[in-house]
ROGU-403565 format. One record per residue (C-alpha): residue in one letter; y, x, z. Coordinates in Angstrom, 1 decimal. Last residue first. Layout:
BEGIN
<residu A	yy Y	xx X	zz Z>
...
% end
This chain:
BEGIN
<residu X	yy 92.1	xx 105.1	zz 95.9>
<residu X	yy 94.3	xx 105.7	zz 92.7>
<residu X	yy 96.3	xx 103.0	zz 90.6>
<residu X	yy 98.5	xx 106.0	zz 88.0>
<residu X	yy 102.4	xx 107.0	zz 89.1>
<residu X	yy 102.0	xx 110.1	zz 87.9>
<residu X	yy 103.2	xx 113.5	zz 90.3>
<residu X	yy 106.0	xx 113.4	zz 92.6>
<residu X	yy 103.6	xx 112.3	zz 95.7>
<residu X	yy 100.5	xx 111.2	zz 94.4>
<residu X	yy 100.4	xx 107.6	zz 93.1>
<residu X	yy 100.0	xx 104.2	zz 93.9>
<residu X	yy 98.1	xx 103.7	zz 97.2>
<residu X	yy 95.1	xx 102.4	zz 98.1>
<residu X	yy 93.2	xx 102.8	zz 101.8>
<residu X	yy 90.1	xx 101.3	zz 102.3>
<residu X	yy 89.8	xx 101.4	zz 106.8>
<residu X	yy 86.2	xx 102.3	zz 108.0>
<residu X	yy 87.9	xx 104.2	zz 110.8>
<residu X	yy 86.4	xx 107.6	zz 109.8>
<residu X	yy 87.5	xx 106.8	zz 106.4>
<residu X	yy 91.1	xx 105.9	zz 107.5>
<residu X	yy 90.9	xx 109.1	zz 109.6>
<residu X	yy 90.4	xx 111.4	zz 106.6>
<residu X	yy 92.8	xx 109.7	zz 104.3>
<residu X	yy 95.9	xx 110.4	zz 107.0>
<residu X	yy 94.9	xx 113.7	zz 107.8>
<residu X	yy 94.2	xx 114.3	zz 103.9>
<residu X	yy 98.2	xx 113.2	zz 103.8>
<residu X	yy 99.2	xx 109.6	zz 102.2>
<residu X	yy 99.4	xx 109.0	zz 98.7>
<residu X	yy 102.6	xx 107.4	zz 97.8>
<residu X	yy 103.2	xx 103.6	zz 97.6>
<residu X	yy 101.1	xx 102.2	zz 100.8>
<residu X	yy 98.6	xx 99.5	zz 101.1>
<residu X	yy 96.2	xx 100.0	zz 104.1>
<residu X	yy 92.9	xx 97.9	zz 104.0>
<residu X	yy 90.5	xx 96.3	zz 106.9>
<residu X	yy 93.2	xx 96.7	zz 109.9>
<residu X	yy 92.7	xx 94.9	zz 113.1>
<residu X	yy 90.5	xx 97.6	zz 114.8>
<residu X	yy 93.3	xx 100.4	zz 113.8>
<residu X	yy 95.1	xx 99.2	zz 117.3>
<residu X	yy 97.5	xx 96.3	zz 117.4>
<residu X	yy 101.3	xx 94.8	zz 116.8>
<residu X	yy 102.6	xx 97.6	zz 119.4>
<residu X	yy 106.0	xx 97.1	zz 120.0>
<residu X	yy 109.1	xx 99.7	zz 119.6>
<residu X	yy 108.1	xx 101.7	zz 117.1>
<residu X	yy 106.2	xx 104.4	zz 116.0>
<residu X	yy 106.1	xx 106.5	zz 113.4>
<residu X	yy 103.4	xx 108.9	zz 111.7>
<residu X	yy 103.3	xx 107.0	zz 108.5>
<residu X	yy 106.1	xx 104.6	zz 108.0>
<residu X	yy 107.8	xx 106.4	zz 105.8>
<residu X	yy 105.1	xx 106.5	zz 103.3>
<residu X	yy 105.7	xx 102.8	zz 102.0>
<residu X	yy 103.9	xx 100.0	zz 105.0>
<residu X	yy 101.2	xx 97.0	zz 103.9>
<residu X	yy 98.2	xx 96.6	zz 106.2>
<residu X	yy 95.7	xx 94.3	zz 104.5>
<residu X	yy 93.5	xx 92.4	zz 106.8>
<residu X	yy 90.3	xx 90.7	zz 105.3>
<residu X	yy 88.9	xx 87.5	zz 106.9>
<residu X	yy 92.0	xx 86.5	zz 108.5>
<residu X	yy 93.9	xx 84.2	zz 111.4>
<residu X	yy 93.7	xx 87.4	zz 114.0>
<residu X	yy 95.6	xx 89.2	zz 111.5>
<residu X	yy 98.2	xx 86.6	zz 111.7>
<residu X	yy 98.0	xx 86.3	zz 115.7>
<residu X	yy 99.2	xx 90.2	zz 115.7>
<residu X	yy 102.1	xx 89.4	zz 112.9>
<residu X	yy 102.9	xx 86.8	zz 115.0>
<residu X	yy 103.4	xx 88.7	zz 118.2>
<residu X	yy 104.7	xx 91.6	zz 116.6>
<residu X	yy 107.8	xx 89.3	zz 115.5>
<residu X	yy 108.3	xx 88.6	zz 119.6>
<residu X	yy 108.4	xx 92.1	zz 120.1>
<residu X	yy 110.3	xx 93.7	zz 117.4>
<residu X	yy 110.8	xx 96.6	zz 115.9>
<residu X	yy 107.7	xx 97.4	zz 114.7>
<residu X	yy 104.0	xx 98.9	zz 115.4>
<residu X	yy 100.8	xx 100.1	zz 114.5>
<residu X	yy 98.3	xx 102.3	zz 116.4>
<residu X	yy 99.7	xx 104.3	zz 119.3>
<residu X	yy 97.4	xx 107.2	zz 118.8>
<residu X	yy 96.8	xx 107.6	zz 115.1>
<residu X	yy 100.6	xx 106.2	zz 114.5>
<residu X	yy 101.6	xx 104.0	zz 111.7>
<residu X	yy 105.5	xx 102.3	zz 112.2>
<residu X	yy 107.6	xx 99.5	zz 111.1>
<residu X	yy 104.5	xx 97.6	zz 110.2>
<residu X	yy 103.7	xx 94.8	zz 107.0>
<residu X	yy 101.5	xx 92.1	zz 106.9>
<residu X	yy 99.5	xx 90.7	zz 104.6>
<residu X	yy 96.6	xx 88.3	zz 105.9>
<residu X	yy 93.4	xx 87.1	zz 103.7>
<residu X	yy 90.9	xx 84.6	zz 103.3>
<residu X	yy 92.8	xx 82.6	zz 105.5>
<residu X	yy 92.1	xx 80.8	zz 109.3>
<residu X	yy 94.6	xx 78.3	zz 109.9>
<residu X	yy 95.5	xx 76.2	zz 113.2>
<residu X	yy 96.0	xx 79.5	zz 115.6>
<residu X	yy 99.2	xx 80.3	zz 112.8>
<residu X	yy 100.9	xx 77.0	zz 113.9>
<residu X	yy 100.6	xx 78.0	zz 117.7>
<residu X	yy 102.2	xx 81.1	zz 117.1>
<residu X	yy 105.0	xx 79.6	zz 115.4>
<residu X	yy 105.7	xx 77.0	zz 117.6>
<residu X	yy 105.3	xx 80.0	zz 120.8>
<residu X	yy 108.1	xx 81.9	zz 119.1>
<residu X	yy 109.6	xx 83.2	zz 115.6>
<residu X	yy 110.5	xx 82.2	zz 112.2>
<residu X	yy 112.4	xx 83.9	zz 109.7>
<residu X	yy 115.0	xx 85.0	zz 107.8>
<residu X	yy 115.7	xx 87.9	zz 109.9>
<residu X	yy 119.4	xx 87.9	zz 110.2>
<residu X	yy 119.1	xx 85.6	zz 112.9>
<residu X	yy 116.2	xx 84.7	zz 114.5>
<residu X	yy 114.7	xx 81.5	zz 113.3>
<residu X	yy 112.8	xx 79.0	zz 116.0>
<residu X	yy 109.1	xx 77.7	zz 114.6>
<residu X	yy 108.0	xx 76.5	zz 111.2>
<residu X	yy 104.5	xx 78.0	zz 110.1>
<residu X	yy 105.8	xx 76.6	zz 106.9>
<residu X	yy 103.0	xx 76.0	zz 104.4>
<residu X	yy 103.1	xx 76.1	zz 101.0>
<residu X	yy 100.1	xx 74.5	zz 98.2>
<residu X	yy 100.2	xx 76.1	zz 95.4>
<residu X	yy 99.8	xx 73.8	zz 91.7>
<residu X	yy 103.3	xx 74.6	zz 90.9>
<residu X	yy 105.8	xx 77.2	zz 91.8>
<residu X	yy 109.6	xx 77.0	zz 92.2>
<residu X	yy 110.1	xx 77.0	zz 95.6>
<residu X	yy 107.8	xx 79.9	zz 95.8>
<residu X	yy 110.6	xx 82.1	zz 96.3>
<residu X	yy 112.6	xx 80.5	zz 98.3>
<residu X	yy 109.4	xx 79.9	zz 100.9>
<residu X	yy 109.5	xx 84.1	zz 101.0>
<residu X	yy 113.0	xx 83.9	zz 102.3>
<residu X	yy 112.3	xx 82.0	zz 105.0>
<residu X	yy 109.3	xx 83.8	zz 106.1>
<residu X	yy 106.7	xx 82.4	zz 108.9>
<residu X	yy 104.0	xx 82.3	zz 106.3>
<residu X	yy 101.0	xx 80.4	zz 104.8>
<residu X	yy 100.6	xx 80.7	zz 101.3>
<residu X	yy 97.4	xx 78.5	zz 99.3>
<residu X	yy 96.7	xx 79.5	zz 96.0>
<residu X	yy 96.1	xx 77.1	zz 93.6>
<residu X	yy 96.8	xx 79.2	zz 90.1>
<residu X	yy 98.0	xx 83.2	zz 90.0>
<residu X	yy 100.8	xx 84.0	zz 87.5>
<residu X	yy 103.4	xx 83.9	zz 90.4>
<residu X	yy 101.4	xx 86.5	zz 92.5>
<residu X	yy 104.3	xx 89.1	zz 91.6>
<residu X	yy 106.8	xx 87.4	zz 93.5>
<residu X	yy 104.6	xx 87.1	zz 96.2>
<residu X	yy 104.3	xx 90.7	zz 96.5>
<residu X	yy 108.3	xx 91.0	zz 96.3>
<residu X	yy 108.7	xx 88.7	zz 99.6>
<residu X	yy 105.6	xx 90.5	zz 101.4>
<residu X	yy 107.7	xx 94.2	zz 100.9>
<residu X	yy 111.1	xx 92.7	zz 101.9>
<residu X	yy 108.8	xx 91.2	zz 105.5>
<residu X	yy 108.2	xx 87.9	zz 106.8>
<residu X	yy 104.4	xx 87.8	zz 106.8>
<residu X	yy 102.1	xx 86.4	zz 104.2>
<residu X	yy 99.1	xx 84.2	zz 105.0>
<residu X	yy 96.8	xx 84.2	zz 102.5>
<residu X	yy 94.3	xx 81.3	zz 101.1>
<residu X	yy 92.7	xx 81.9	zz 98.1>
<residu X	yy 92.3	xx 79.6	zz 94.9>
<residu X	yy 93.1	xx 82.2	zz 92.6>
<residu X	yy 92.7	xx 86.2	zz 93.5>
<residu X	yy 94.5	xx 88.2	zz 95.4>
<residu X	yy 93.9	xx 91.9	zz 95.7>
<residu X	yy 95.4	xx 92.6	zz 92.3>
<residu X	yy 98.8	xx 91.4	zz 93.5>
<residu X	yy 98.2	xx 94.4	zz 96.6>
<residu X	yy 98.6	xx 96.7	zz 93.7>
<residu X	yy 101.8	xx 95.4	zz 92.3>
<residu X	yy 103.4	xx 94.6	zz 95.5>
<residu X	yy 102.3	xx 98.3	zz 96.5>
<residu X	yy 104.5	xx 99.7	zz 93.7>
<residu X	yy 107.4	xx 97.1	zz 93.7>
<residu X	yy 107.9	xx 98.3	zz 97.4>
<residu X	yy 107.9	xx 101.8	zz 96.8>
<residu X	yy 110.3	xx 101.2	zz 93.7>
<residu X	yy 113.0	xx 98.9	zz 96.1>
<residu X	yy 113.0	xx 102.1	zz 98.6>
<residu X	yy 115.9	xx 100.4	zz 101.0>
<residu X	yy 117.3	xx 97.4	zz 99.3>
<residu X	yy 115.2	xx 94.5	zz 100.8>
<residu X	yy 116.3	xx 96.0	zz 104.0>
<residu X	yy 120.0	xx 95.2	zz 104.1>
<residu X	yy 119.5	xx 91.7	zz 103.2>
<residu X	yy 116.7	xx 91.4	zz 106.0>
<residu X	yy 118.9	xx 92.8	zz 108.7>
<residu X	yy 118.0	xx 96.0	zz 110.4>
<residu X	yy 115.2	xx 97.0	zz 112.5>
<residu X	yy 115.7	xx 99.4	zz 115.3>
<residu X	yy 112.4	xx 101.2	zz 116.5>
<residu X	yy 112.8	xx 103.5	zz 113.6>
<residu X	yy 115.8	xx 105.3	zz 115.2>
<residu X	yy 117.7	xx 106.5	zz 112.0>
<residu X	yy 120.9	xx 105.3	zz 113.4>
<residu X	yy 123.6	xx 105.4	zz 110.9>
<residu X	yy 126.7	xx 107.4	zz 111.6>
<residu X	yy 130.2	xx 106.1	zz 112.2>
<residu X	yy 133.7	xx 106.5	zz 111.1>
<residu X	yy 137.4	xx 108.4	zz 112.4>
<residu X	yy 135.7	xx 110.2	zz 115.5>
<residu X	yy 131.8	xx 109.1	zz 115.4>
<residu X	yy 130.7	xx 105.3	zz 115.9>
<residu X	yy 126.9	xx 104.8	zz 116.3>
<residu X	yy 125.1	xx 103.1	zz 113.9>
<residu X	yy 122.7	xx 100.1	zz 114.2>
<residu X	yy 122.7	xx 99.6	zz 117.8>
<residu X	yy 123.5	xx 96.3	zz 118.3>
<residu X	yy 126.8	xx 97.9	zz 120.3>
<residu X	yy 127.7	xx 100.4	zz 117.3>
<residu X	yy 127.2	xx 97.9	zz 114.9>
<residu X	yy 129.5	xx 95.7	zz 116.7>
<residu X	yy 132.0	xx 98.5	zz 117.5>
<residu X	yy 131.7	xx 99.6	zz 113.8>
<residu X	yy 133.1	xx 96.0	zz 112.3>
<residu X	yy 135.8	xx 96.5	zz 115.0>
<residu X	yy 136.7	xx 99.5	zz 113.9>
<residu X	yy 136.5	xx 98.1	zz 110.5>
<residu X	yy 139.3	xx 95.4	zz 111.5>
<residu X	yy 141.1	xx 97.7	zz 113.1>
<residu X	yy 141.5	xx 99.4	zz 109.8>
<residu X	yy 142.8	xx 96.5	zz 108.0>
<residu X	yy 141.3	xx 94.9	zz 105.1>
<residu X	yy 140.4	xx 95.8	zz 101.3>
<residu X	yy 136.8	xx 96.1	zz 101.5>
<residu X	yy 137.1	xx 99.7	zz 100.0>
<residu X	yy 140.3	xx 100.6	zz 101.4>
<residu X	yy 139.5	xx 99.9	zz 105.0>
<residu X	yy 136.0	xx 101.4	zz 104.4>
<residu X	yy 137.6	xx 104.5	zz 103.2>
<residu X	yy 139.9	xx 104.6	zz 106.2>
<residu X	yy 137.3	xx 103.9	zz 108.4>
<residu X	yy 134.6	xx 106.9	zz 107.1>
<residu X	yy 130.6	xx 106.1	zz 106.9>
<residu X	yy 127.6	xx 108.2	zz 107.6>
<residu X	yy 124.3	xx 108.4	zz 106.4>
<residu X	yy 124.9	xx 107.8	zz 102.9>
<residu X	yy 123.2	xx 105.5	zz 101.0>
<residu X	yy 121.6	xx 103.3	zz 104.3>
<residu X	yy 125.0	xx 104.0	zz 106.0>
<residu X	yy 126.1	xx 102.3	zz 102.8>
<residu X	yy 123.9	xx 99.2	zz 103.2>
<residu X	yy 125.1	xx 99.1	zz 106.4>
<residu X	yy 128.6	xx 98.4	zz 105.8>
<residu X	yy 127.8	xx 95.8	zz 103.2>
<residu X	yy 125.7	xx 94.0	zz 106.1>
<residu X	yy 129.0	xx 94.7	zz 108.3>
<residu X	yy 131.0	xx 93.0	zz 105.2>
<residu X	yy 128.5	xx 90.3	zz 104.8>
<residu X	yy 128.7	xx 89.4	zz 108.9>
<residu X	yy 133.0	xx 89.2	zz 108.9>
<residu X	yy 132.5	xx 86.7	zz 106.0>
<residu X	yy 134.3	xx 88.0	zz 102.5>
% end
């Protein structure tokens, strides 16, 4: 196993469990103990976790962001849920431009079934998926890939985005704050996702009920950008009254612990 899968593997259990022990870990991946220690130094210096005596603890700060292959796996049913609503949004022969997030990658997945649609996006992971599809057309913002995100970032891709204008933009936040507007964990991916919903006709704000009353580390833009606001529980009468004040549709899939029935 690669030194970078194990730390991802690593991760995924602070995810689970908050906290992580070396000796376990040794046992579990079946190397050393120094070897985990230094797994939990690197961690600990990217600030994912941060090392405690004899393990680590995970970092809930939402202005970190961790590795795509550790996100996809963090609330997989709140993500199938607003993938499934937001796959009613779209119909055939739109354009859309689809951002680099887990929650974009398993909306397109459920837009398979729709004909001559046209994606533009900056995500790796998201051009995998349509590799298979016919009758779309694809197109690769290109642009320099950051590690671990599966995707493309910088002034290539910025300029690529300025060249369409879609029907519609989905993109995802790290955080939703009434004052601070929306936001994620990083700048230079805030600066797409800003120029996407520039690039739109209707912009749909995708982001599962943790994200509500957060904020992160760059401001993507204010409440003026937003059009719609996907989410998978319903959010708090606070929430629902300002997105009416705001003149912002919000859907969502069902109210918290009670059926999971479409409601607006």
């Amino acid at each position: 196993m690669l030194a970078l899968e194990r730390r991802n593997q690593i991760l995924e259990k602070l995810q689970d469990e908050k906290k992580v022990v070396v000796s376990e870990l040794s046992t579990l991946f079946g190397v050393s103990e120094e070897t985990i220690r230094r797994d939990l130094d690197k961690l600990d210096k990217e600030g994912l976790a941060t090392k405690s005596y004899g393990g680590a603890v995970l970092n809930e700060n939402s202005s970190l962001d961790m590795p795509f292959n550790v996100r996809k796996k963090r609330n997989m049913e709140g993500k199938q849920v607003i993938a499934e609503i937001v796959s009613t949004l779209v119909q055939d022969g739109e354009h859309i431009i689809v951002d680099p997030s887990t929650t974009a990658v398993a909306t397109v997945k459920m837009l398979k079934n729709r004909k001559k649609l046209t994606v533009i996006t900056n995500s790796i992971e998201v051009l995998v998926q349509l590799s298979d599809v016919t009758g779309w057309e694809i197109i690769s913002t290109g642009g320099n890939m950051k590690e671990n995100y599966l995707a493309f970032v910088g002034p290539r891709t910025i300029d690529a985005m300025q060249s369409y204008y879609a029907d519609k933009a989905i993109v995802s936040c790290k955080g939703l704050d009434m004052q601070k507007g929306i936001s994620d964990a990083n700048e230079m991916f805030c600066q797409v996702k800003e120029e996407m919903l520039r690039s739109a006709s209707q912009r749909i704000l995708i982001a599962d009920h943790t994200k509500f009353g957060k904020v992160a580390f760059s401001v993507i833009s204010d409440w003026s950008s937003i059009d719609m606001v996907v989410t998978d529980i319903r959010p708090s009468d606070e929430w629902l009254k300002y997105f009416a004040e705001k003149g912002i549709q919000c859907l969502y899939g069902k109210e918290d612990d009670e059926d999971d029935s479409l409601c607006e």
